[in-house]
Backbone bond lengths (Angstrom), bond angles and torsions (degrees), N, CA, C in turn:
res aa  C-N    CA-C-N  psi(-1)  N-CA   C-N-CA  omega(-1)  CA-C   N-CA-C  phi
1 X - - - 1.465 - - 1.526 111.03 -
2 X 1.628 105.09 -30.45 1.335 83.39 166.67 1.130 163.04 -98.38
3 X 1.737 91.71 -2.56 1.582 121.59 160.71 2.100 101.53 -71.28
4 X 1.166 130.93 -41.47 1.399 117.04 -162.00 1.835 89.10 -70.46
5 X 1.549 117.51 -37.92 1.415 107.79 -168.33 1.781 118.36 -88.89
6 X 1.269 106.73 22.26 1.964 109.12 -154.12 0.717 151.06 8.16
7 X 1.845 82.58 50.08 1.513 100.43 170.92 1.795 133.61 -91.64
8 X 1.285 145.31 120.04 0.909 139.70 137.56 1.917 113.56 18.53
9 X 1.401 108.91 120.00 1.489 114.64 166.18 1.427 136.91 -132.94
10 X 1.145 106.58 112.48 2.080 107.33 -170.97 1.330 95.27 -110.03
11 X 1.447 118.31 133.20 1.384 135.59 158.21 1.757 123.74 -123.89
12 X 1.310 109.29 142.77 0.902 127.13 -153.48 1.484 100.15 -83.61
13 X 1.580 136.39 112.70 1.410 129.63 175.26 1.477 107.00 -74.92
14 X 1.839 90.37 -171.81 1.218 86.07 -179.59 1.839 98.61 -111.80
15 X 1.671 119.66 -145.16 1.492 110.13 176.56 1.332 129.38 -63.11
16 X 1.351 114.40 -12.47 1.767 121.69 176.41 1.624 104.46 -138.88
17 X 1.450 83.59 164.29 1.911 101.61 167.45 1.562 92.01 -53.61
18 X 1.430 119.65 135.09 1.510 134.27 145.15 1.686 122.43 -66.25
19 X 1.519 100.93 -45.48 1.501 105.37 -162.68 1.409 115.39 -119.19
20 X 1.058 122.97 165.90 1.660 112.06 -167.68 1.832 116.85 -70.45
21 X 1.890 94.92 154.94 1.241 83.78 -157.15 1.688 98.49 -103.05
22 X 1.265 137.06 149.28 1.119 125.95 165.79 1.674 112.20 -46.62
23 X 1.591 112.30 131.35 1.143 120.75 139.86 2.011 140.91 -61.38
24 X 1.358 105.03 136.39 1.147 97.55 -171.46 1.695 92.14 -86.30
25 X 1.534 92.40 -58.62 1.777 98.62 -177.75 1.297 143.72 -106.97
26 X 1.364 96.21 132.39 1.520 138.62 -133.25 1.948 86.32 -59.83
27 X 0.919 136.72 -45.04 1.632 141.65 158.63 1.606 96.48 -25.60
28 X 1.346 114.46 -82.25 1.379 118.00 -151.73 1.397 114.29 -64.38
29 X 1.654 112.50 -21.65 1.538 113.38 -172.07 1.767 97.99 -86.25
30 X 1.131 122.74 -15.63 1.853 117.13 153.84 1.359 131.47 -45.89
31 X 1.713 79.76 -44.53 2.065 82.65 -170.62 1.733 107.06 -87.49
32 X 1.565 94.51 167.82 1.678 111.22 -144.86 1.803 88.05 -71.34
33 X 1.011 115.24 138.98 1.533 123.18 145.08 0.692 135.80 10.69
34 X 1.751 162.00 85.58 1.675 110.80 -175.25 2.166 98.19 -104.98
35 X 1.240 92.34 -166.31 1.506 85.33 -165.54 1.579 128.25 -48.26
36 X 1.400 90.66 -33.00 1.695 87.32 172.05 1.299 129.11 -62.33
37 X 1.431 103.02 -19.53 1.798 117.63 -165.08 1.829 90.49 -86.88
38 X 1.527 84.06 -30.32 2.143 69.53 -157.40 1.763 89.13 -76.92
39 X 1.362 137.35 -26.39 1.279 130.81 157.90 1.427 120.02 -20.50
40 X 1.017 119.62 -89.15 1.285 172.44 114.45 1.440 90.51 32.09
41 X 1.524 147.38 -34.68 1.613 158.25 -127.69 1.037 77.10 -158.57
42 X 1.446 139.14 -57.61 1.447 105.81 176.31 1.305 154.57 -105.09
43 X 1.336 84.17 5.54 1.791 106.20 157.56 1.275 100.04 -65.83
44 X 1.408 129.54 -61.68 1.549 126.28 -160.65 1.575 110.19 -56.11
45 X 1.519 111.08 -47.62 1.656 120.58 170.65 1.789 115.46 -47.15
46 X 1.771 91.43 -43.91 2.049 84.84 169.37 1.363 129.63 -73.05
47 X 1.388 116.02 -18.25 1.005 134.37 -164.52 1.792 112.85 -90.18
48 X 1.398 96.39 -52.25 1.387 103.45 163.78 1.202 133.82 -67.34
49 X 2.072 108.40 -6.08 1.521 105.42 165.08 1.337 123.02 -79.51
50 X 1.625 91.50 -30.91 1.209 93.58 177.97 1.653 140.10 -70.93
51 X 1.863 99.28 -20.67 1.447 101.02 174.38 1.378 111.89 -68.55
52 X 1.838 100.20 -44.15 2.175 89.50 171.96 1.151 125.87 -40.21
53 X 1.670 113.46 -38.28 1.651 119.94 -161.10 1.752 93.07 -60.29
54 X 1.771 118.32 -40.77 1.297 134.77 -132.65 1.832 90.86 -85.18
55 X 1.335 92.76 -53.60 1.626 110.41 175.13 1.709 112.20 -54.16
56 X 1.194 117.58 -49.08 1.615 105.18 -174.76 1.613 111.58 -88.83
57 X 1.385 118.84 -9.56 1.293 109.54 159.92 1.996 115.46 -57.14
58 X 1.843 97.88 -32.82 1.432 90.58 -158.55 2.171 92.47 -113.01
59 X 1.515 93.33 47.62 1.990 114.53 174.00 1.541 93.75 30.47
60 X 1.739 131.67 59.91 1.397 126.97 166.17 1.352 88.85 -115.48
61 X 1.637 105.61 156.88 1.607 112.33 -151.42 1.916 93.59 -94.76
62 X 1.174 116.96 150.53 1.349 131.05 174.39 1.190 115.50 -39.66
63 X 1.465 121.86 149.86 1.532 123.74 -179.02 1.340 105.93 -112.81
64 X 1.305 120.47 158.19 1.836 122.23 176.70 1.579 103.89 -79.93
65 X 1.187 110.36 160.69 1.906 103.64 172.24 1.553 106.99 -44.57
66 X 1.206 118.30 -62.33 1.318 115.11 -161.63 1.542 107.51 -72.08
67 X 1.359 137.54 -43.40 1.808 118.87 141.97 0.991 126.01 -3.70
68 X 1.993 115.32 -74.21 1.576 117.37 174.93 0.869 94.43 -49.85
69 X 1.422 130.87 -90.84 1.461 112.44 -147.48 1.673 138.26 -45.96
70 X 1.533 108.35 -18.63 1.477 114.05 -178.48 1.774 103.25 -89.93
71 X 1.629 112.12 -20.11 1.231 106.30 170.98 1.651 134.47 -81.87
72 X 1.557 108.79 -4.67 1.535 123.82 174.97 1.415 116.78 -103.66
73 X 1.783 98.91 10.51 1.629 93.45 152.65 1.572 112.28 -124.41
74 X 1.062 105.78 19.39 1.729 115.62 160.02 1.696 95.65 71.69
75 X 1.119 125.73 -165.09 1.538 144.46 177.06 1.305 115.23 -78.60
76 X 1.379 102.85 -33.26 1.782 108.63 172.92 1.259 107.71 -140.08
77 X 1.404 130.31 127.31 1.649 133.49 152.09 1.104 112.04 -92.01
78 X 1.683 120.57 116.01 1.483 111.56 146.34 1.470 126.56 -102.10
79 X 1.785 91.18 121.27 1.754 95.09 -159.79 1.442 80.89 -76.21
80 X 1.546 114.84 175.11 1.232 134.05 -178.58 1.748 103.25 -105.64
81 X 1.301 107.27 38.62 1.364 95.47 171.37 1.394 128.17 -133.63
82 X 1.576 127.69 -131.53 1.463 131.22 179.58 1.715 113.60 -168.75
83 X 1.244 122.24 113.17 1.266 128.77 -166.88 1.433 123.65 -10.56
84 X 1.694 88.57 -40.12 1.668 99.35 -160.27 1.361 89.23 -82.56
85 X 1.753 131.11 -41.48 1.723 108.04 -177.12 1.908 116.67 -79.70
86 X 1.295 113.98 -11.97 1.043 141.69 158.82 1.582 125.18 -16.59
87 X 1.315 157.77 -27.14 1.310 174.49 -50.44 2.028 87.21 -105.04
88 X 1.309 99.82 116.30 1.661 113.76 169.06 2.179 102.42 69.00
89 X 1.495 109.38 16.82 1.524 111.81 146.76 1.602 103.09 -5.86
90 X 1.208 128.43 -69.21 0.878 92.41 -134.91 1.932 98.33 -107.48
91 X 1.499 91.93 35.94 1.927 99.20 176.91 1.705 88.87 -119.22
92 X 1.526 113.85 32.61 1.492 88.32 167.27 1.356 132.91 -98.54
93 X 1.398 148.73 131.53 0.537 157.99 -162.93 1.791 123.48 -29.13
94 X 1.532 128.45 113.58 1.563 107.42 170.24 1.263 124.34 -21.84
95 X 1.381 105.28 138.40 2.104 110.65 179.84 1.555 109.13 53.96
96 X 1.364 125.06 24.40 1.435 133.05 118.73 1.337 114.53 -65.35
97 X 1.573 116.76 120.36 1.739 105.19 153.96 1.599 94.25 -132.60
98 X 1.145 105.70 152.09 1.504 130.45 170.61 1.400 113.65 -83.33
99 X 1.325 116.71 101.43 2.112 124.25 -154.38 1.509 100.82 -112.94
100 X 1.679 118.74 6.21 1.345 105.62 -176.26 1.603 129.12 85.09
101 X 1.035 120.08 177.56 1.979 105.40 162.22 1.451 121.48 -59.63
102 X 1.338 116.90 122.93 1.816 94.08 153.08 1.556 100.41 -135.68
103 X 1.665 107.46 77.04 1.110 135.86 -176.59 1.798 84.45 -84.67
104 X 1.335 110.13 152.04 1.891 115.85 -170.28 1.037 97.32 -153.29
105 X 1.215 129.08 155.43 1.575 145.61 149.04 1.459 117.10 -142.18
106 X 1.617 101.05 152.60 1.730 92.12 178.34 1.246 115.45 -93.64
107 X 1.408 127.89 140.07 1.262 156.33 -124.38 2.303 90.12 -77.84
108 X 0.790 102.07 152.86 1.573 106.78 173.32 1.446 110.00 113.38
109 X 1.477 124.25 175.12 1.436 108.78 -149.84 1.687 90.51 -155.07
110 X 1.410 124.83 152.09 1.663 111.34 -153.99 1.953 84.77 -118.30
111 X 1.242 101.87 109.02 1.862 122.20 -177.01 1.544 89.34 -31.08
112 X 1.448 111.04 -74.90 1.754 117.25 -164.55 1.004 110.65 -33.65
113 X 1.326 136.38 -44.21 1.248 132.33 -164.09 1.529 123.91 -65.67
114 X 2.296 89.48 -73.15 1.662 95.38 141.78 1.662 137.24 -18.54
115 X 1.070 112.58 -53.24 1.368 98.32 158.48 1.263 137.72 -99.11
116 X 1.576 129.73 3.30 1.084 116.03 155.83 1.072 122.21 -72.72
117 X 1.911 128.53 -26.20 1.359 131.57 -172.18 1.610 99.67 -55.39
118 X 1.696 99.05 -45.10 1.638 101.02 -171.79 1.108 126.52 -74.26
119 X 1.410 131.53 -36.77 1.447 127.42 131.34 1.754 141.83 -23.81
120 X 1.360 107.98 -34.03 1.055 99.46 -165.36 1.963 103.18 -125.48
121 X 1.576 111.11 25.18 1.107 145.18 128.64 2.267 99.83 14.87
122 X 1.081 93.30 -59.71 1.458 98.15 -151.16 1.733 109.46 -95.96
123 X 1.518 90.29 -6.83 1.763 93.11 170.70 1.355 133.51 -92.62
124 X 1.122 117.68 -1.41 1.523 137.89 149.74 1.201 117.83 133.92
125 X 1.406 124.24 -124.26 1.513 120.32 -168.64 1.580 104.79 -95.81
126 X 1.467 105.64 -167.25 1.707 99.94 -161.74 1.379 103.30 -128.72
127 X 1.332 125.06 87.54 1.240 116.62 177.01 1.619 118.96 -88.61
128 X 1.477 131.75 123.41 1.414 145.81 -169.39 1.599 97.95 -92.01
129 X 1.265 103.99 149.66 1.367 118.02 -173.16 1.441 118.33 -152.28
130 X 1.470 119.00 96.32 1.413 118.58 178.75 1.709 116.58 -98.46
131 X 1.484 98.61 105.28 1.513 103.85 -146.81 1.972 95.04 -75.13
132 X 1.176 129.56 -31.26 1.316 128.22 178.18 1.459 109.54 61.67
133 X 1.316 124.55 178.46 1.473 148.63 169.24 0.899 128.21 -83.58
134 X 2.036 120.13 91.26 0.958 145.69 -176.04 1.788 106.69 -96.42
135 X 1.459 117.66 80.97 1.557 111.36 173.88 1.004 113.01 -49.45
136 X 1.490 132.83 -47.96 1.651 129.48 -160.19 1.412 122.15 -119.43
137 X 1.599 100.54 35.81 1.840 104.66 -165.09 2.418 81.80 -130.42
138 X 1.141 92.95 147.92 1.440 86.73 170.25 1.835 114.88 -141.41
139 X 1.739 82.80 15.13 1.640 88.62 -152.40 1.761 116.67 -128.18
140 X 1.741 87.73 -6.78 1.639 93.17 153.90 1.868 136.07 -63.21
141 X 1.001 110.69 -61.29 1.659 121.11 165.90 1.598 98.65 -27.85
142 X 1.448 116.99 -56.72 1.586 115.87 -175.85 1.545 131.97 -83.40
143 X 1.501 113.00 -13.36 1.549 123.66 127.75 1.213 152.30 -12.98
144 X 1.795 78.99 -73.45 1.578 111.51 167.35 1.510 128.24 -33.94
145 X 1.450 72.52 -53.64 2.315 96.56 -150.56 1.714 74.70 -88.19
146 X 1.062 135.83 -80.18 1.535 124.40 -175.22 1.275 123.58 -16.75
147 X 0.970 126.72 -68.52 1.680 137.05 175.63 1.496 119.76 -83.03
148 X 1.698 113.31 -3.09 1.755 100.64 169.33 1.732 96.51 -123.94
149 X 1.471 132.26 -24.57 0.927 138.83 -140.40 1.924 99.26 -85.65
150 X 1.125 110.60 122.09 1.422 132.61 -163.86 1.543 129.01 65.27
151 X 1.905 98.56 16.82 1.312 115.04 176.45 1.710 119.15 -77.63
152 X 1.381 107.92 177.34 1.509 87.29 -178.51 1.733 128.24 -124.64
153 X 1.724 65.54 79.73 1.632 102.58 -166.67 1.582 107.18 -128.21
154 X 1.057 138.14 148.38 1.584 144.15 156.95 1.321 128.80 -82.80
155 X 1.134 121.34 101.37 1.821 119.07 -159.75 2.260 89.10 -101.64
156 X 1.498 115.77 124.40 1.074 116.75 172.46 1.408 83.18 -121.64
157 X 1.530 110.24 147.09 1.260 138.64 -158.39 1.307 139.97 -143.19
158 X 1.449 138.68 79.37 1.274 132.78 178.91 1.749 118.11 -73.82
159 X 1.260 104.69 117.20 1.502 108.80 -157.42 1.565 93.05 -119.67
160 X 1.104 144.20 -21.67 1.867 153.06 165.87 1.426 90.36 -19.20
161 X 1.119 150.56 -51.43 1.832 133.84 -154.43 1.609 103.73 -143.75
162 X 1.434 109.92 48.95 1.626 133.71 121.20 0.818 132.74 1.31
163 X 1.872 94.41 -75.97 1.203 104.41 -152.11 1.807 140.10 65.80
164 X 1.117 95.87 10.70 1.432 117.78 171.30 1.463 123.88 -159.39
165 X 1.562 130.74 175.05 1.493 115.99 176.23 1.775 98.29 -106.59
166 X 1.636 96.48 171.03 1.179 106.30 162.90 1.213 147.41 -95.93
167 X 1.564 130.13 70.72 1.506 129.63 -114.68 1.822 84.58 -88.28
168 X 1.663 127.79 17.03 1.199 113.42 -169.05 1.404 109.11 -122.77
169 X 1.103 137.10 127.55 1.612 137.57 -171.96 1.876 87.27 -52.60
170 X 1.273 124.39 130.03 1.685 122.76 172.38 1.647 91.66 -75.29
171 X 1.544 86.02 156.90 1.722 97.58 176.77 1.667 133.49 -80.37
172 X 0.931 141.74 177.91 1.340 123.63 -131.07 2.132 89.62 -77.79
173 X 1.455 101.18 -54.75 1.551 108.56 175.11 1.319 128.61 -45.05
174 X 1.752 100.69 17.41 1.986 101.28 -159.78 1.940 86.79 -121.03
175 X 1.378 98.78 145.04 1.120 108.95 169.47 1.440 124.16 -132.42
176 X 0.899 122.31 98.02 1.980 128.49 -152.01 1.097 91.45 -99.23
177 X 1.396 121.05 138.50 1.756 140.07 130.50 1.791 120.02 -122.36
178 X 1.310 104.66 136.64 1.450 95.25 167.02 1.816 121.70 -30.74
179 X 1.570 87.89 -45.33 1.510 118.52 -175.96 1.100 122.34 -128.24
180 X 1.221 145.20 113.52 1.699 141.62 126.75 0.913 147.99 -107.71
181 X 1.076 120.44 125.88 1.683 142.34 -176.64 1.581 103.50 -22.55
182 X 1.196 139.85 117.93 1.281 159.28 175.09 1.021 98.81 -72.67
183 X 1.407 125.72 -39.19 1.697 104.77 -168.22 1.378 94.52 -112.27
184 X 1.435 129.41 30.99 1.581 123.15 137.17 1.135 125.57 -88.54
185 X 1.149 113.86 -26.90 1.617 116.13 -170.36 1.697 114.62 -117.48
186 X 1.603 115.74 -10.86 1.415 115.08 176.41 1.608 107.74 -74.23
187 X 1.189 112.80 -32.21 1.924 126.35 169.27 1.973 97.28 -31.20
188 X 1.592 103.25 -56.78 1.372 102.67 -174.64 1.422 115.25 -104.39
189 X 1.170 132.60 40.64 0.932 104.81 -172.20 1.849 92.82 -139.10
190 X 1.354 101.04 151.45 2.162 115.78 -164.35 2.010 85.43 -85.46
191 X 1.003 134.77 -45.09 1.502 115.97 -142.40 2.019 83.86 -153.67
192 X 1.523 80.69 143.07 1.706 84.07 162.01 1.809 99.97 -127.75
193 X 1.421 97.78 176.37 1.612 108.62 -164.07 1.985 100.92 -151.70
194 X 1.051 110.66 87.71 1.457 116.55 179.02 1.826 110.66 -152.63
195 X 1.602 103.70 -176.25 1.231 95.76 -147.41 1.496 105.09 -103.50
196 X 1.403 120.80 45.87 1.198 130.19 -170.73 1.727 142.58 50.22
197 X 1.471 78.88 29.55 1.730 103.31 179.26 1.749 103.42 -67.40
198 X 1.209 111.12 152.91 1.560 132.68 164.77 1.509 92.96 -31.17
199 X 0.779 112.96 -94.70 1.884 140.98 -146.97 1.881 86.67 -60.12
200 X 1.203 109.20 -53.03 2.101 76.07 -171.37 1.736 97.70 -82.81
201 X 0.949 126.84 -30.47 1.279 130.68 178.24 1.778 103.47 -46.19
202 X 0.910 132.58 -79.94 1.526 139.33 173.79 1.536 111.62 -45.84
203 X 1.455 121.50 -27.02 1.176 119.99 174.08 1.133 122.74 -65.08
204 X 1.637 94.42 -51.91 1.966 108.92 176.46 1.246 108.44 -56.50
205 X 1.360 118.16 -36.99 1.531 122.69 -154.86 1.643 100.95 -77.83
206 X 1.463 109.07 -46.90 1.486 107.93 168.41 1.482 131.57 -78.76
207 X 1.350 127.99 20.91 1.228 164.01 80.70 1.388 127.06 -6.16
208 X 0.967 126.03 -35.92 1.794 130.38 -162.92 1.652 94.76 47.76
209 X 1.619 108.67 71.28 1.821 105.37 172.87 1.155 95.78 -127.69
210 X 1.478 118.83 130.42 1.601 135.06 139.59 1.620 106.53 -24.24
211 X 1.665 97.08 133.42 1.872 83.11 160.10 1.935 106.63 -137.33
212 X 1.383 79.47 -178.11 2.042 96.17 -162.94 1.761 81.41 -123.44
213 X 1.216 111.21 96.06 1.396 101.67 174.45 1.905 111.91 -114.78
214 X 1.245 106.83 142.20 1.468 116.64 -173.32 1.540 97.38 -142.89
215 X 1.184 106.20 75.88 1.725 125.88 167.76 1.283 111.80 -59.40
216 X 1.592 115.18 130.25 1.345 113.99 159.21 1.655 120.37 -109.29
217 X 1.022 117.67 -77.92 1.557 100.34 174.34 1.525 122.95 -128.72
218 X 1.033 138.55 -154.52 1.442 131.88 169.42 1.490 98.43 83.34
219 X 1.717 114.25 -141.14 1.511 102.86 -174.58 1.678 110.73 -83.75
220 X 1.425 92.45 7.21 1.710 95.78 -166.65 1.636 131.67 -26.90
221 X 2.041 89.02 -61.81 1.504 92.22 163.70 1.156 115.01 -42.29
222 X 1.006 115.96 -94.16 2.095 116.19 -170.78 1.036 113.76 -16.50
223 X 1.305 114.34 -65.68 1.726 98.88 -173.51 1.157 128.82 -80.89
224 X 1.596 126.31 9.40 1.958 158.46 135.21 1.568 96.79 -39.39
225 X 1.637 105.81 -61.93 1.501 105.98 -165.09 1.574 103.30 -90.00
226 X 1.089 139.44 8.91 1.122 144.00 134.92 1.785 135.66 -34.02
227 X 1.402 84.43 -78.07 1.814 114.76 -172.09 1.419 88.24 -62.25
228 X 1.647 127.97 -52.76 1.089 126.60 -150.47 2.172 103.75 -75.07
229 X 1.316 85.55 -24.35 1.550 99.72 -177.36 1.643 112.49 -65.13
230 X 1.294 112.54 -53.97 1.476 119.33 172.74 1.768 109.21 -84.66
231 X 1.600 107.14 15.20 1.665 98.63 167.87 1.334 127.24 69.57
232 X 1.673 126.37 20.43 1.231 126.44 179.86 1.450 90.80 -122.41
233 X 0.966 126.73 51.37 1.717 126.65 171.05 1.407 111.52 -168.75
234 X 1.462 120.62 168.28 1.265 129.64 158.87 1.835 109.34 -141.89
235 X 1.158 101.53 126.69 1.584 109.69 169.96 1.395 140.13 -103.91
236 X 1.364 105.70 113.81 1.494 103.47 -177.44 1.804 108.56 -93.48
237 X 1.150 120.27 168.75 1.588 151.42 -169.90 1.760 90.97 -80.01
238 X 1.003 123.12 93.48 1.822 107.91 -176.19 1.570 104.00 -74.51
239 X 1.284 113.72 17.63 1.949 113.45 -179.48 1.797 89.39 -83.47
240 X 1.009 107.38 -61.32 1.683 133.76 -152.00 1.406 112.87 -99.64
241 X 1.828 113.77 32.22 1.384 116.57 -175.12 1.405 104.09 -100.64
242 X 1.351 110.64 148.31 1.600 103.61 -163.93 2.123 73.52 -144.14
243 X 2.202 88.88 156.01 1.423 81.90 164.09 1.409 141.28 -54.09
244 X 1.845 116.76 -19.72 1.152 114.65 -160.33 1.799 111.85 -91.24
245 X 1.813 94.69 -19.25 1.365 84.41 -179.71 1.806 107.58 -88.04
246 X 1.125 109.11 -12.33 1.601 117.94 -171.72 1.216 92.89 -72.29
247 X 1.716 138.54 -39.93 1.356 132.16 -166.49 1.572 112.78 -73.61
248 X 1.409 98.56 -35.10 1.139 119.66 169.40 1.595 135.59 -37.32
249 X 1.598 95.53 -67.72 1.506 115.43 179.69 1.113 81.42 -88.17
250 X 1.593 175.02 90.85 1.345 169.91 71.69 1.593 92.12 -64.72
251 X 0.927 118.24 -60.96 1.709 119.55 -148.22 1.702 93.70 -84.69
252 X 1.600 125.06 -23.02 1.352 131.24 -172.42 1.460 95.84 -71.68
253 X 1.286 120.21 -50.37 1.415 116.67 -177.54 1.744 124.50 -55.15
254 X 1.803 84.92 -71.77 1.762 108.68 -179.20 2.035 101.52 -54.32
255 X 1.523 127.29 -9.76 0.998 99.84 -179.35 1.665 119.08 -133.38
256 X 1.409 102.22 18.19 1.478 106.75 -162.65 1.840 89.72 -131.53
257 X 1.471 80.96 108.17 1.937 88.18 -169.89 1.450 120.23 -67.42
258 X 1.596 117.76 -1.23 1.448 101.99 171.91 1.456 109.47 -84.79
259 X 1.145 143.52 13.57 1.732 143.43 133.13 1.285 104.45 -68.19
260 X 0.921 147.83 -56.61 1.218 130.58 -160.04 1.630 106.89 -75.49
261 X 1.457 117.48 -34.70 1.669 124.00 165.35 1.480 121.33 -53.91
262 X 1.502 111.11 -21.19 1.523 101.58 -172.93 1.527 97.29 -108.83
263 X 1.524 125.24 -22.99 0.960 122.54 -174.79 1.834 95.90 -53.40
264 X 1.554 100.18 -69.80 1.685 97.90 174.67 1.375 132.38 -52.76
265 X 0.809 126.03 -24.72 1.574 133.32 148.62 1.595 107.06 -33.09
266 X 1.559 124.32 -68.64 1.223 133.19 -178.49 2.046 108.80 -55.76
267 X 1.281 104.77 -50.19 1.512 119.55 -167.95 1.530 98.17 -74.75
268 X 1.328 142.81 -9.75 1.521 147.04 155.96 1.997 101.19 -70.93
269 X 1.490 104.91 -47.04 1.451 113.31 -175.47 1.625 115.01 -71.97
270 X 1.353 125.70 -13.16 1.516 146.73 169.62 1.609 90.22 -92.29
271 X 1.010 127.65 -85.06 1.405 111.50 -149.68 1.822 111.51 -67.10
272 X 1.150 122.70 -8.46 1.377 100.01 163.27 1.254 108.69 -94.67
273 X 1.229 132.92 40.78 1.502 141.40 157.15 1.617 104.38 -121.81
274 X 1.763 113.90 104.83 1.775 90.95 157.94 1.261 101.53 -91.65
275 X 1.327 105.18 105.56 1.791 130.91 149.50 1.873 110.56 -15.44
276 X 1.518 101.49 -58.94 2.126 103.05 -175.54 1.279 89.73 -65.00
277 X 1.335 136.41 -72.35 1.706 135.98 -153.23 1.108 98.12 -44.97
278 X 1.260 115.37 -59.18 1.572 116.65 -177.44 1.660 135.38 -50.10
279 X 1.539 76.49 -55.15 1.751 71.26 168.96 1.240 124.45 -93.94
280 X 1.081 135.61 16.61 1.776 161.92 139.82 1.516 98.98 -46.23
281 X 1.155 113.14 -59.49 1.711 130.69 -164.97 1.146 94.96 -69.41
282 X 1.323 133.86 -41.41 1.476 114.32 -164.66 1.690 94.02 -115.70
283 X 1.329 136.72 -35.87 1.742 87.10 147.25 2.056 140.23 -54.00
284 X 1.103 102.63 -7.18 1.457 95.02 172.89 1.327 116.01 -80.76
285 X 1.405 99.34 -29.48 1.959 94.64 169.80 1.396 133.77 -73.34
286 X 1.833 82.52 -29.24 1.984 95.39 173.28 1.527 94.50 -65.66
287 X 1.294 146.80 -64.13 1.775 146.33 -174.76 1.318 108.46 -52.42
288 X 1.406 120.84 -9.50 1.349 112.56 -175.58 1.659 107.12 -104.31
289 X 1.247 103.98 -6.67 1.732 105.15 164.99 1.776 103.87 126.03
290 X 1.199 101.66 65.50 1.215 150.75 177.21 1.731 112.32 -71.02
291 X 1.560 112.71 136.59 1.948 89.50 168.34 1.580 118.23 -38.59
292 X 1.415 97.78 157.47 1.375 100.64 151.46 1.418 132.59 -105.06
293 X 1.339 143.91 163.27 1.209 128.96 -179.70 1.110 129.49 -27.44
294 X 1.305 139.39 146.60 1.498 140.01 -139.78 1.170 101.39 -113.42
295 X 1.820 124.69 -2.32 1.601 127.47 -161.96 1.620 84.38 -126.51
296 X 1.575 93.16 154.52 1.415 121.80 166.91 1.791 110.06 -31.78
297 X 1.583 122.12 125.32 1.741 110.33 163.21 1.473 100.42 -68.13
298 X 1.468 87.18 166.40 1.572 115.17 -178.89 1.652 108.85 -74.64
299 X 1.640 117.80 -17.72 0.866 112.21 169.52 1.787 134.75 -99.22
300 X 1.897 82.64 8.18 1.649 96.08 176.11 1.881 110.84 -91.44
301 X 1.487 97.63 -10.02 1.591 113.97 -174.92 1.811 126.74 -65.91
């Protein structure tokens, strides 16, 4: 729409580059792939079938590889990141900029919670858990509650995208919402445990929180092999998670302070970036006469 209307387009990434990044040197673009790269080549290959399919339904003329690819990051990308969590910053692509978090929530605060944190004061630390959408795992949720459940630990919990119910009363230390506010409960909480999505990932990180990440698909990996890269994470296989290794890497995180040191390392590297100002600032320049779409108009077709 925004090449047929000529208009200008900024989209919002997620925590890493998705698609491959140009090489500067001519050495490194020889050697073989490794998984992220061949990712990375083939996201862009699915992606780019699909804009042709998208384009000749609506008679706009074909793009060259290197077209697609400069046209599926629009006129402006704002990655959601920061040099230092960044891996090859500085092979990213023109009209990539790195804007920091602009992780958001709407303003208000959920009572139950507030008072269970304050109530339950005396059961120990606060571990957050954004359990996300695991299609092909059925055996985390029951992990969980096994190896933390009447421990003396605090499990707060967003359980809304499951994908299943909870046919089990949770145990007394469990605190479930479809939804909770991240920036009510990350204030208190030592370690988070989710599946390496944008939004808890950037939360923890702007937090100074250790994470327990068990990615399933989407950008998950990457930003798994990320956290784990700069050392404020540990990742398990969510096929092959059993309580003992989950208890395991729980206590590796929440108790071995060089995660929690790099995590803050990163959360010093977020907060001298405001992420909204920023990327506010550089959509006002794209509206103020900004490229235009990088593909043929509909009226050059």
């Amino acid at each position: 729409m925004g090449e047929i209307l000529g208009l200008p387009v900024a989209i919002l990434g997620f925590a890493t580059h998705l698609l491959p990044k140009p090489r500067r040197d001519t050495k490194q673009s020889n050697e073989k792939p490794d998984e992220t790269q061949e990712r990375a080549i083939w996201r862009l290959e699915s992606m780019s079938e699909r804009l042709h399919a998208v384009r000749n339904l609506l008679h706009l003329p074909p793009l060259s590889p290197q077209q697609a690819a400069d046209f599926l990051l629009g006129d402006l990308f704002l990655l959601q990141s920061v040099p230092e969590l960044e891996p090859g910053a500085a092979d990213l692509p023109p009209g990539v900029h790195c804007v920091g978090s602009c992780v958001w929530e709407p303003a208000g605060t959920d009572e139950d919670l507030a008072k269970w944190l304050d109530s339950t004061s005396e059961l120990g630390p606060v571990v957050y858990m954004q359990h996300g959408r695991l299609f092909h795992l059925g055996n985390l949720w029951p992990a969980v509650t096994e190896c933390l459940g009447g421990e003396n630990i605090r499990l707060v919990a967003s359980t809304g995208r499951m994908g299943g119910d909870l046919t089990k009363p949770p145990p007394f230390n469990f605190f479930l919402r479809d939804h909770v506010p991240q920036g009510q409960v990350l204030p208190h909480a030592t370690a988070v445990v989710c599946t390496a999505n944008t939004t808890a990932v950037l939360g923890s990180l702007s937090f100074g929180l250790p994470l327990l990440l068990l990615p399933g698909g989407g950008e998950q990996l990457e930003v798994a092999a990320i956290c784990e890269r700069i050392g404020a994470a540990l990742t398990l296989a969510p096929e092959s998670v059993t309580p003992e290794l989950f208890h395991a890497a729980l206590r590796e995180i929440d108790g071995n302070p060089r995660f929690r040191a790099s995590a803050r390392r990163i959360q010093s590297c977020l907060s001298a970036v405001q992420g909204h100002l920023l990327a506010a600032d550089l959509l006002e320049l794209l509206a103020e006469g900004g490229p235009r779409p990088k593909g043929p108009r509909l009226a050059d077709a």
